[in-house]
N, C-alpha and C positions, 0 to 999 in steps of 0.2 A: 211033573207032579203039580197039581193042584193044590192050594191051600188057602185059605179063608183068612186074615188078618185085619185089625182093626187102625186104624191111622190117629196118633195122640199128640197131642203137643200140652207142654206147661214153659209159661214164659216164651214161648218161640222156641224150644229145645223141642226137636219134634221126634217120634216113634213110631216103630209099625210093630203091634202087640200081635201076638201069638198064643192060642189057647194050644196048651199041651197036656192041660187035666185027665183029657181020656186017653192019653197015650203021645210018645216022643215021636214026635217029625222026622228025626235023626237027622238035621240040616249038616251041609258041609259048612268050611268058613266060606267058598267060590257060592256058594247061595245066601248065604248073609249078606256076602257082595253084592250079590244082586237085588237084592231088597231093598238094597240101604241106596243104591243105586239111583239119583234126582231123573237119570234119561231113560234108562231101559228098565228099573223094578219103579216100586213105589215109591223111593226117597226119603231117607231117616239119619237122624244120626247119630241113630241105636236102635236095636231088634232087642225087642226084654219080652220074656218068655214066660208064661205063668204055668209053672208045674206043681200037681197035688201036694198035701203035706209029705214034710221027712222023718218029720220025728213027730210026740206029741208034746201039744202046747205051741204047736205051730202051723199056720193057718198055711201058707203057702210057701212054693220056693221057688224064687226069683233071680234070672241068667239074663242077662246082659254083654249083647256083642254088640263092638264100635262097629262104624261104615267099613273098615280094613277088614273084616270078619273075624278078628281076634275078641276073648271074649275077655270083659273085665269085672273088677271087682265089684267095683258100686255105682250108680247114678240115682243121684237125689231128686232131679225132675222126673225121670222116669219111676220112682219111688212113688211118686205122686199120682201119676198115671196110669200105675199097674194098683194102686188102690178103687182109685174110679171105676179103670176096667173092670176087676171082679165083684165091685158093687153093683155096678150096672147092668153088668150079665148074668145077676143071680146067684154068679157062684159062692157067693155067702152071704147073709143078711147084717154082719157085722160092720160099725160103723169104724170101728178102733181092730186092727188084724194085726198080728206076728208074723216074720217074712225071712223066711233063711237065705241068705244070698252067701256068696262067695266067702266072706270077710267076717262074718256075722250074721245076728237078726236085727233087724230093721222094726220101726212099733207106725204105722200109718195110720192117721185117725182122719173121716171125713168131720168137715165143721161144718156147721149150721151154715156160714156165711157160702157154702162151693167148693169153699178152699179144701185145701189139704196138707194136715200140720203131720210130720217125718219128724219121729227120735232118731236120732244120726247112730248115736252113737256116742261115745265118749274121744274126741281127737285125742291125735298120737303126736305128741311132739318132739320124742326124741329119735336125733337122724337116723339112727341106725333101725329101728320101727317104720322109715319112710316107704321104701329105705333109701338114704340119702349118703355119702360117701364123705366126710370130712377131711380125711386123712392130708396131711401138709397145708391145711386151710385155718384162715388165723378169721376169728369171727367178730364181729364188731356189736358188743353188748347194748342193747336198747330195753330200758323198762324188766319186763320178765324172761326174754328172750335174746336172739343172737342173730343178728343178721349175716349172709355167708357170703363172699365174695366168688363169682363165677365168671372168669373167663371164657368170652365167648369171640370165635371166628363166622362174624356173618360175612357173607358175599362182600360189601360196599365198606363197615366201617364195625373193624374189630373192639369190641371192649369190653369193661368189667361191668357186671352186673350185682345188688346184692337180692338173695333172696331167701324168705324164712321159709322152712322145709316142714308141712304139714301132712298126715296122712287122714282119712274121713273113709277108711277101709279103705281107699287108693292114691296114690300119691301127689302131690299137688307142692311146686313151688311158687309162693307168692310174691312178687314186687310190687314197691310201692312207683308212683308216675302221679306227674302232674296234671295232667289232662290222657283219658282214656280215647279219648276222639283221633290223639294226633299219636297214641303209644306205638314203639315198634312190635304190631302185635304181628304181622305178619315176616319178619325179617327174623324177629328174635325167637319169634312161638316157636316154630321146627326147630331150631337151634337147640335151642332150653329141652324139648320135649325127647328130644336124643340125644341129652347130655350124658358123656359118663358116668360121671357124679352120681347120674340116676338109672341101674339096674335095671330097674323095669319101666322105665322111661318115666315122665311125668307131666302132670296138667301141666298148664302155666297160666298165671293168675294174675291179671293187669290191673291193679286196685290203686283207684282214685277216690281219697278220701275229703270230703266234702265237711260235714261236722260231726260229733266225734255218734250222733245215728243215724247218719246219712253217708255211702260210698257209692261211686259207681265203678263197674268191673267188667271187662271182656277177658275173655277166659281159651284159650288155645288149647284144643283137648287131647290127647294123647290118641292117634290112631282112626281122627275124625275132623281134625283141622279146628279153624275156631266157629263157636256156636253162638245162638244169640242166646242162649244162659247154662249155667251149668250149676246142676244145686249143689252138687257137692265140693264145688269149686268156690260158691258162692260162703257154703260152712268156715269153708279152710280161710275164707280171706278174712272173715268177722275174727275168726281164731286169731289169727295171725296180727289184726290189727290191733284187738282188745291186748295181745301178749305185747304190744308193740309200745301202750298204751296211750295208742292215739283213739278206741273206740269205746263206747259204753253200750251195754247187750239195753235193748232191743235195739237189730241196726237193722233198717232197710236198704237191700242192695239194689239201685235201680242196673239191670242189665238190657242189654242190645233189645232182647224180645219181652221183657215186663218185669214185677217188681215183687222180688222175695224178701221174706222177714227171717233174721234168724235171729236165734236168745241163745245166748250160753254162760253162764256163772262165773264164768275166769277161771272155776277149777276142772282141775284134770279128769278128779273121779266123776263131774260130773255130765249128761250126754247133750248133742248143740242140739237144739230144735229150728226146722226149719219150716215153715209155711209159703204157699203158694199156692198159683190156680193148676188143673188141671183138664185139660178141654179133649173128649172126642173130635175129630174135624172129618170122616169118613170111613165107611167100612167096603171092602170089598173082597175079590176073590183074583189071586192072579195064577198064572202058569207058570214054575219055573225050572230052569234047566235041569232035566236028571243028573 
């Protein structure tokens, strides 16, 4: 089969967009694989899918599969870039659109400046919302929140970890590190990401706080390995810091591939806003296995 797909990145988070407004593709998850694929498809590490409205008062509805071809709830850069996308192809003239995804709707608005400002949502932080598993676990009170002690068997050098349990429509635990350059992001990522704890697995969020508006973050993503940013990853660690109260909203995260902004209030009811760029990088057509 033949298909037409466009190549996006925001912050270095990169995607291969799929127009599905005149009709489903009906991919399998082994063609997702292949997509996502850096040797034999095009390379992404996310397939986000733009299909017509579902309901009214809602401009698009937006599917998102990790490189593993399971599909997940939310991605914040890809939010970004499935905004661009259907500005730029026409398919709507609005600069502000409503987005059904998995979890919820999503509010994307293009800015004068390129950028692209994403209403998250309102984060979820009680575990069981994660959902995040507490049971026999004694939590260590910081500011407005609770840090959670997690036991972890890596290969070389077992130990406890603590980390705050965020959800931003998909799961995300946060730890704090002193330097993100030198974190065990690759020994502990996997670890943490198939934790029991965590049900339906979860990001994992390496946040190095620098002053109380500046962090930087690498982000180990569930089902795609670590990224060089992850917006929604990027929400949960503002979340998590301001709860922590090491951060004050507006905080710039600088991550591995560029530099997002998120605001959020400190309250619950209210939702994180995230801004960053979002960049076409090529359009093409590929073949892919029946």
């Amino acid at each position: 089969m033949d298909i037409r797909f466009t190549k996006m990145q925001g912050a270095g988070n990169d995607f291969v967009v799929l127009d599905e407004t005149a009709g489903p593709l009906g991919l399998r998850a082994d063609q997702y694989r292949f997509l996502a694929d850096r040797h034999f498809g095009v390379g992404a590490d996310q397939i986000l899918t733009v299909r017509p409205s579902p309901a009214p008062g809602i401009d698009f509805e937006y599917l998102i599969h990790n490189a593993d071809g399971g599909e997940v709830e939310q991605c914040g850069n890809g939010a970004r870039c499935f905004a661009r996308f259907v500005y730029d192809k026409g398919l709507t003239d609005k600069q502000a659109i409503r987005v059904q995804t998995q979890k919820g709707v999503i509010a994307p608005e293009l800015m004068a400046d390129g950028r692209v400002t994403v209403n998250m949502g309102q984060p979820r932080l009680v575990p069981e919302d994660v959902p995040f598993n507490t049971s026999g676990l004694a939590p260590v009170a910081q500011h407005h929140t609770q840090k959670w002690p997690l036991a972890l068997q890596v290969p070389v050098d077992p130990t406890t970890v603590f980390v705050v349990p965020v959800s931003m429509g998909n799961p995300h635990a946060v730890m704090l590190v002193d330097d993100v350059d030198t974190a065990p992001v690759a020994s502990q990522g996997p670890v943490l990401e198939s934790h029991p704890r965590f049900p339906e697995r979860v990001n994992v969020g390496f946040l190095q706080v620098q002053t109380a508006h500046q962090v930087r973050l690498r982000v180990f993503e569930r089902g795609t390995g670590e990224t060089l940013a992850c917006g929604t990853g990027a929400c949960a660690a503002v979340v998590a810091g301001i709860e922590l109260g090491l951060l004050q909203s507006p905080v710039d995260v600088q991550t591995r591939g560029g530099l997002l902004t998120i605001a959020w209030s400190g309250q619950a009811t209210d939702p994180v806003m995230m801004t960053g760029p979002a960049t076409t990088v090529f359009e093409g057509q590929i073949s892919i296995p029946d």
